[in-house]
C-alpha positions as CSV (number, residue, x, y, z in Angstrom):
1,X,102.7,34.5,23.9
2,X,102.6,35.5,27.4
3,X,99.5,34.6,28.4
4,X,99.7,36.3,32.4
5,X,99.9,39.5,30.4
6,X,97.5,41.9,30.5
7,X,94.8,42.3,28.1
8,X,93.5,45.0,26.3
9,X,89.8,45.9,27.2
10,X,89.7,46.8,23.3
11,X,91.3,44.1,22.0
12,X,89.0,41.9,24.5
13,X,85.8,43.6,23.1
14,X,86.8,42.9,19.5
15,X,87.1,39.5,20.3
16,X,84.5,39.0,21.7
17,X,82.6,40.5,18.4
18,X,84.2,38.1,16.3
19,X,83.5,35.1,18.0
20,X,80.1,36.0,18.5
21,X,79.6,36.7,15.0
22,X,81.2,33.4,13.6
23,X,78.6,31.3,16.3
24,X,75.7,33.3,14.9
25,X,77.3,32.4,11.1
26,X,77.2,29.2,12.1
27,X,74.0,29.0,13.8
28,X,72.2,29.9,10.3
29,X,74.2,27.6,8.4
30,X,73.0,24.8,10.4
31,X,69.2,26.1,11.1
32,X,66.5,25.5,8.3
33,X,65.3,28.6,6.9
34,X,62.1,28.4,8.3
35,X,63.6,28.5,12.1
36,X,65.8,31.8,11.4
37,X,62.3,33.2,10.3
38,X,61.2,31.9,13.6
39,X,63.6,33.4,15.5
40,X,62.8,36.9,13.6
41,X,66.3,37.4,11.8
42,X,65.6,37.7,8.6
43,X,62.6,37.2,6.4
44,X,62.9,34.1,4.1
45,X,61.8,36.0,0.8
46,X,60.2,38.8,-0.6
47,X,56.8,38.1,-2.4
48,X,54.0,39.7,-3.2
49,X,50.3,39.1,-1.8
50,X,46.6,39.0,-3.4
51,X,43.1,38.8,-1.7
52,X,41.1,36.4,-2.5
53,X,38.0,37.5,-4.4
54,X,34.6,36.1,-4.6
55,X,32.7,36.3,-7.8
56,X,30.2,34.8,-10.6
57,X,31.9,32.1,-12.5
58,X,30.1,29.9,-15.5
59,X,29.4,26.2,-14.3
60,X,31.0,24.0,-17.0
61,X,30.9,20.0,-18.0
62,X,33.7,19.3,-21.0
63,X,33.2,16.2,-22.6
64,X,34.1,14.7,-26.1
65,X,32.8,13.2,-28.4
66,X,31.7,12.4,-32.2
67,X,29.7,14.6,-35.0
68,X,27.5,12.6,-36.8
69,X,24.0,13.1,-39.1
70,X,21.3,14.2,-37.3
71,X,19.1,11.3,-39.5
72,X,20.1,9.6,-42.6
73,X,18.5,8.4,-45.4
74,X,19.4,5.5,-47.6
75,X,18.4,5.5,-51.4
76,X,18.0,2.1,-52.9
77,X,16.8,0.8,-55.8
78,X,13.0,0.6,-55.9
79,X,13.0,-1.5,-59.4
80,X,14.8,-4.3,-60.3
81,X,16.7,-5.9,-63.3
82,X,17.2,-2.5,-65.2
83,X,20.5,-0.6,-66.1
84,X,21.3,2.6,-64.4
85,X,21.7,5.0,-67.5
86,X,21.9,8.1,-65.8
87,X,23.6,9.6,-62.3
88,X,22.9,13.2,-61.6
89,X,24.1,13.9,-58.0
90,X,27.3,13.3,-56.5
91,X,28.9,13.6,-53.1
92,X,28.7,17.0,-51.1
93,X,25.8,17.5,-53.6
94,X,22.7,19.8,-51.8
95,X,19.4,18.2,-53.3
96,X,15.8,18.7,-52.5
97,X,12.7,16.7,-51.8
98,X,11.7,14.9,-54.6
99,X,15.3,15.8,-56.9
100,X,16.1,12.9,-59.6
101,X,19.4,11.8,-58.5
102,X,19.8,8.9,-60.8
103,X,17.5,6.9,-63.9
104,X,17.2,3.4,-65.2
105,X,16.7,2.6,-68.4
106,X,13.2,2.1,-69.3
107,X,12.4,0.4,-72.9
108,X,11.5,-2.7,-71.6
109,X,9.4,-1.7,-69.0
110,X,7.7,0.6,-71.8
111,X,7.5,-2.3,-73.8
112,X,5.5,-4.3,-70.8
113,X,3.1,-1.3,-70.3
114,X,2.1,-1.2,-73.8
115,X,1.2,-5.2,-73.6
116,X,-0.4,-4.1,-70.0
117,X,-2.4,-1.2,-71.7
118,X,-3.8,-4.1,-74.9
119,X,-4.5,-6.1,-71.8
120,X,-7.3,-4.2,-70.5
121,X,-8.5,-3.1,-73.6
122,X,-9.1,-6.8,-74.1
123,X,-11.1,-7.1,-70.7
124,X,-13.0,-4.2,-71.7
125,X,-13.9,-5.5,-74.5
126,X,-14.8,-8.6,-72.8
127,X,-16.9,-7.4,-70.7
128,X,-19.0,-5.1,-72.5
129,X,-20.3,-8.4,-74.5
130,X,-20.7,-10.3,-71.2
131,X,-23.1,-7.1,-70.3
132,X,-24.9,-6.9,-73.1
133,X,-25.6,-10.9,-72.6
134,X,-26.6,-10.0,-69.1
135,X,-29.1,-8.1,-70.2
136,X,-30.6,-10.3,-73.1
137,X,-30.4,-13.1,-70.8
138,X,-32.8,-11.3,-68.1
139,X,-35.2,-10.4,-70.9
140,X,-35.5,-13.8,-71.9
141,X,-35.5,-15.1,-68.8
142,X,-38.3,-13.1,-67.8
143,X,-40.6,-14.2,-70.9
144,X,-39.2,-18.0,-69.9
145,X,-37.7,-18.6,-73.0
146,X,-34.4,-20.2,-71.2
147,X,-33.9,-21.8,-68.3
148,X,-32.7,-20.7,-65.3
149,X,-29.3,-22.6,-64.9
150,X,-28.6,-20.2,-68.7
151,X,-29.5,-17.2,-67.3
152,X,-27.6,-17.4,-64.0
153,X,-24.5,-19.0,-66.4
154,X,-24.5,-15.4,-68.2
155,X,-25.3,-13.1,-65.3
156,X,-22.0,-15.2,-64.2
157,X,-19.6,-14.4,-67.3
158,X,-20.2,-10.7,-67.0
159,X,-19.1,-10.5,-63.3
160,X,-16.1,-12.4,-64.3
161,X,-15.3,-10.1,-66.9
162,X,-15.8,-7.3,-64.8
163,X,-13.4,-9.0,-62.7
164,X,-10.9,-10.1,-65.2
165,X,-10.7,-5.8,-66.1
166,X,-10.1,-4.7,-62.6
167,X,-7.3,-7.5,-62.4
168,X,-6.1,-5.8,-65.9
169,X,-6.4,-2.3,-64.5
170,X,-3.9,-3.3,-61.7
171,X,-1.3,-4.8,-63.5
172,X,-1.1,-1.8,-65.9
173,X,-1.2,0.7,-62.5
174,X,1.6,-1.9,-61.5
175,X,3.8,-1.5,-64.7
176,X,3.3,2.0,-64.1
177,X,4.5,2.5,-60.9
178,X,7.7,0.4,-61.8
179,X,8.4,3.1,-64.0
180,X,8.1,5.5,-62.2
181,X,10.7,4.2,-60.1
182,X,13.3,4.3,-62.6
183,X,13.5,7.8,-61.8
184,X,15.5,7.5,-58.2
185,X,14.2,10.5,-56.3
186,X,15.5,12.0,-52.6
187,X,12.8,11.1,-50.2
188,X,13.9,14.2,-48.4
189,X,16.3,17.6,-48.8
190,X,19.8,17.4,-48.0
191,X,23.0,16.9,-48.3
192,X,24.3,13.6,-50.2
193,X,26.9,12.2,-48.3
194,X,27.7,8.9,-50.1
195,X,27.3,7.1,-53.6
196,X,27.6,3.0,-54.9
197,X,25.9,3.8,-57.8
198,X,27.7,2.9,-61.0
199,X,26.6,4.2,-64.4
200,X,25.7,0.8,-66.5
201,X,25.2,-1.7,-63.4
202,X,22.6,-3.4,-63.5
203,X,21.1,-3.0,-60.3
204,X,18.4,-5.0,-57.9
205,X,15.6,-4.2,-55.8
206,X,16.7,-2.7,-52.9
207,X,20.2,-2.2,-53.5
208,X,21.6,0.8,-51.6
209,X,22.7,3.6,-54.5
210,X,22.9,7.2,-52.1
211,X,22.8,7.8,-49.2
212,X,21.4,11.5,-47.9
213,X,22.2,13.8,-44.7
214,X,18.5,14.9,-44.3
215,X,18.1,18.5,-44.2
216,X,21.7,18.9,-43.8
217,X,21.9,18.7,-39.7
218,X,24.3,17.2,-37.8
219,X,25.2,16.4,-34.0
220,X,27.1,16.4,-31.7
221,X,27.4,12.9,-29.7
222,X,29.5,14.0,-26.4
223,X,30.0,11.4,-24.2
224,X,29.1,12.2,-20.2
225,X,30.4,9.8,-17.1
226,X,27.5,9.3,-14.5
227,X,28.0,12.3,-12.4
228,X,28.1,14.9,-15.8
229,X,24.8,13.2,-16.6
230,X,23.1,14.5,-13.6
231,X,24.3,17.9,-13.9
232,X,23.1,18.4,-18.2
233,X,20.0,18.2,-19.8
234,X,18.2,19.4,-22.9
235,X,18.5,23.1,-23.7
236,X,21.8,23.4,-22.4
237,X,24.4,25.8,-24.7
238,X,27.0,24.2,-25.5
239,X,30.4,25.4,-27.6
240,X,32.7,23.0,-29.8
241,X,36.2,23.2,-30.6
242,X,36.8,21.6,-34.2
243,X,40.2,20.6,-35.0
244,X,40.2,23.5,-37.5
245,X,40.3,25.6,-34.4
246,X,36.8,27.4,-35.2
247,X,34.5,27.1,-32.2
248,X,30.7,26.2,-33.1
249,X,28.1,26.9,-30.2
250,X,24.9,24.4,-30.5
251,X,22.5,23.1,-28.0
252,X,21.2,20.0,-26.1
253,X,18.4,18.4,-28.0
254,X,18.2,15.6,-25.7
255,X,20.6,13.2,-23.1
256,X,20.6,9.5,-23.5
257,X,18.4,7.9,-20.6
258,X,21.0,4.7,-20.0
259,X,24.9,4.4,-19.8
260,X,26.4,2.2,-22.4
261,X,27.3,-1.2,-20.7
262,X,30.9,-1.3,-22.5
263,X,32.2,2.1,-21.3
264,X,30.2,3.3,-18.6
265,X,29.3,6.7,-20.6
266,X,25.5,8.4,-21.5
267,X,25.3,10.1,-25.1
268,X,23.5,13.5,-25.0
269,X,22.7,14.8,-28.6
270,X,23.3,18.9,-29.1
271,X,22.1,20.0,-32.5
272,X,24.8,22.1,-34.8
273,X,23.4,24.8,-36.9
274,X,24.2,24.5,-40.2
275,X,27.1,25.8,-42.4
276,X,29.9,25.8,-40.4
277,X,33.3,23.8,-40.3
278,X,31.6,21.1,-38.9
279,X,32.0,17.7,-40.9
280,X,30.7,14.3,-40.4
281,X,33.2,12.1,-38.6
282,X,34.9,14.5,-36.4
283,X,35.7,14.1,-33.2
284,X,35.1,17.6,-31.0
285,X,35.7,18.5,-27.5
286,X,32.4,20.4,-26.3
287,X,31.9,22.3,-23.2
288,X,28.7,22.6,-22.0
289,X,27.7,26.1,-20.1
290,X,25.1,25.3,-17.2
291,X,25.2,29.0,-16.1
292,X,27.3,31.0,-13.2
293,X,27.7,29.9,-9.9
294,X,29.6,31.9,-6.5
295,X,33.2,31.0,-6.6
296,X,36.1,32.3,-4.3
297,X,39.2,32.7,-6.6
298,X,43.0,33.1,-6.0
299,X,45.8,33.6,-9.0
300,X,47.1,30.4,-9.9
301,X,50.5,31.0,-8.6
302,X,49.4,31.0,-5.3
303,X,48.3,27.5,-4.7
304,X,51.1,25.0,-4.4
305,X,51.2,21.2,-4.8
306,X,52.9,19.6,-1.1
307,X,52.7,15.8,-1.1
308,X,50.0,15.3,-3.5
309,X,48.1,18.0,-2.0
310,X,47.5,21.8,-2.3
311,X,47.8,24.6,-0.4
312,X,48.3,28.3,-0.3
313,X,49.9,30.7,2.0
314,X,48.1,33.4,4.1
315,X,49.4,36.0,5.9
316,X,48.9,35.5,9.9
317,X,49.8,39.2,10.6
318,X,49.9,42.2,8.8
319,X,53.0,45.1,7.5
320,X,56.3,45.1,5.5
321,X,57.3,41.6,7.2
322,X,54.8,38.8,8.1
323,X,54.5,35.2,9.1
324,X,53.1,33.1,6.6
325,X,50.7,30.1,7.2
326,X,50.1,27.3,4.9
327,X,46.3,26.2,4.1
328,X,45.0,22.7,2.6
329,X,42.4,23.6,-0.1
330,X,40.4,22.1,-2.4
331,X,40.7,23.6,-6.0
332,X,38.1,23.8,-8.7
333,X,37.4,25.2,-11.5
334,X,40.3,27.3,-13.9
335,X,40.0,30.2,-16.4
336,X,43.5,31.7,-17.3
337,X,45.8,32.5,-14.7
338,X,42.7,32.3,-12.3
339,X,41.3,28.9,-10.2
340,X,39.0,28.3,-7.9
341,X,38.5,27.4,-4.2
342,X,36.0,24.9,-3.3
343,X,37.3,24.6,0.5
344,X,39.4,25.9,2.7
345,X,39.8,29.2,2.4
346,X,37.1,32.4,2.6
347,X,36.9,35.6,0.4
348,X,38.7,38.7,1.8
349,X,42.1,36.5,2.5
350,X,45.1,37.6,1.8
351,X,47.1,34.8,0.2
352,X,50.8,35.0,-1.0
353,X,51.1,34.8,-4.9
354,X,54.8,35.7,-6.4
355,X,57.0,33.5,-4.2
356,X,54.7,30.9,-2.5
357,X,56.4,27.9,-4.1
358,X,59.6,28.9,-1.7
359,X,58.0,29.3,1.4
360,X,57.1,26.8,4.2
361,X,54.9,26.6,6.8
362,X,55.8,29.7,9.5
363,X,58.0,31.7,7.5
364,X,58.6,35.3,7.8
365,X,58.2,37.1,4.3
366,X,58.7,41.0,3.5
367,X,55.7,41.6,1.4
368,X,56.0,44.1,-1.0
369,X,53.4,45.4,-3.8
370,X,52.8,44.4,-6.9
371,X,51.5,46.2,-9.7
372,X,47.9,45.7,-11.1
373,X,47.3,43.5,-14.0
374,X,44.4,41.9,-16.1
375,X,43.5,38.9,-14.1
376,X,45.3,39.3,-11.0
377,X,43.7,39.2,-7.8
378,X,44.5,42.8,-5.3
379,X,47.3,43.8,-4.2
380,X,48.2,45.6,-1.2
């Protein structure tokens, strides 16, 4: 190539095109995309925005924790030495105040009563004739036809035998109270919710035989750290989720006054109304509703974990293409697609939502709209 000959102006300007071209080529492949944004090229990605909104949201605690009986009642064995002949509840069984649930045998107690009975018939008897020498020992003693120490001996023998029929009177009320308690009886209405007893065992007094879920109610036990503690107390709703899936609302009866020293936690009590799903021995996640508080929310989408921390993207100025700058916030509480913003960032913002976990801090987006849904925050 002859390089003293002359050059085409054409062929010099399409030169020059090319190699300007290839040095801008070049210039983006080695720039990050945040610094061709800066230098206005092209935007870094198309998303679309939402304002955040301020609005009522329900304060909530969740905690979890055991359903138990409300109170429980143990029914033992009130009389001892006697077979059981008879068991009339069972498990699940609904009984009221007062129901038979099981009977001992009763022949030799019978037996005893009728030798009781014979007994104070005796003492009656016993005493009547120590009466009527009462009374013809203070006739004679008046006309001095015995001597003192005789009269005082028989004014003595009727008080004993007024004394040995009161002691008969109460042995035989004994006897009969023992057989009474052959009869086992619910000391209150429920729901039975264990039996030991064993048709033909002979059993002793005291021995456990039922045991009762009085009036059917039972609790929740949700456990609360210190700082849930603080926030609940008696009369708060609260709603269940069994493991059937059913949800059970029920309410705070009372809160636990101490922490437990093993694990740090306070009981509150919420009572369940009864018939639902709701067993003994499950273990339920509650969350308890302590009314609506102001809360300035974003869609989910638009805050973005950096480093352990979140943040979400506003717009710095407005139109078709903007600049973009990334916010630390503070994120509360969630409901669907939905969370809130404790810090950082004021209602009326416009925050980036499709998109934002792209961007970095300074980019320049093309913001486009995007269409309403159930949920979403505005759009343009």
């Amino acid at each position: 190539m002859d390089y003293d000959a002359p050059f085409p102006a054409a062929a010099f300007a399409a030169r020059r095109i090319l190699v300007s071209s290839a040095l801008a080529v070049g210039a983006v492949a080695l720039l990050p995309l945040s610094l061709v944004a800066q230098e206005g090229a092209v935007p870094a990605l198309t998303v679309t925005v939402a304002k955040a909104t301020a609005e009522q949201w329900p304060e909530e605690v969740r905690a979890t924790g055991a359903i138990e009986p409300w109170q429980e009642a143990v029914v033992s064995a009130e009389v001892g030495g006697q077979r059981l002949v008879e068991i009339l509840a069972e498990v699940g069984d609904s009984v009221r105040a007062g129901q038979v649930l099981a009977r001992f045998e009763t022949a030799t107690l019978r037996a005893e009563e009728a030798e009781l009975r014979a007994s104070v018939q005796q003492a009656e008897a016993a005493l009547r004739e120590a009466e009527a020498n009462r009374e013809r020992a203070l006739a004679l003693r008046e006309q001095r036809l015995i001597s003192e120490q005789e009269a005082t001996r028989q004014l003595t023998q009727a008080d004993v035998a007024r004394a040995q029929l009161a002691g008969a009177e109460a042995r035989l009320a004994t006897q009969r109270l023992r057989l009474s308690f052959t009869d086992v009886e619910a000391p209150d209405a429920g729901v039975v919710s264990a039996r030991s007893a064993t048709l033909g065992a002979v059993a002793q007094t005291g021995e456990e035989l039922f045991r009762l879920i009085r009036q059917g109610r039972l609790e929740w036990r949700g456990e609360l750290t210190a700082p849930q503690l603080a926030r609940v107390g008696p009369g708060d709703a609260v709603l269940l989720s069994l493991p059937g899936g059913e949800r059970v609302s029920a309410r705070v009866r009372q809160v636990a006054p101490t922490l437990r020293d093993e694990t740090r936690l306070a009981l509150l009590y919420a009572d369940l109304p009864v018939d639902t799903a709701a067993r003994a021995g499950m273990y339920a996640e509650g969350t308890i509703l302590l009314g609506e508080t102001p809360a300035v929310v974003v869609p989910s989408a638009s805050v973005v974990i950096r480093d352990g921390r979140n943040y979400v993207f506003t717009l710095v100025d407005e139109g078709a293409a903007a600049r973009i700058s990334a916010r630390p916030v503070e994120v509360g509480r969630r409901a669907g697609d939905r969370v809130e913003i404790r810090a950082g960032l004021e209602a009326g913002v416009r925050v980036v939502e499709q998109g934002a976990g792209f961007l970095n801090d300074g980019d320049l987006v093309r913001v486009v709209a995007a269409p309403r849904s159930a949920g979403s925050g505005d759009g343009l």
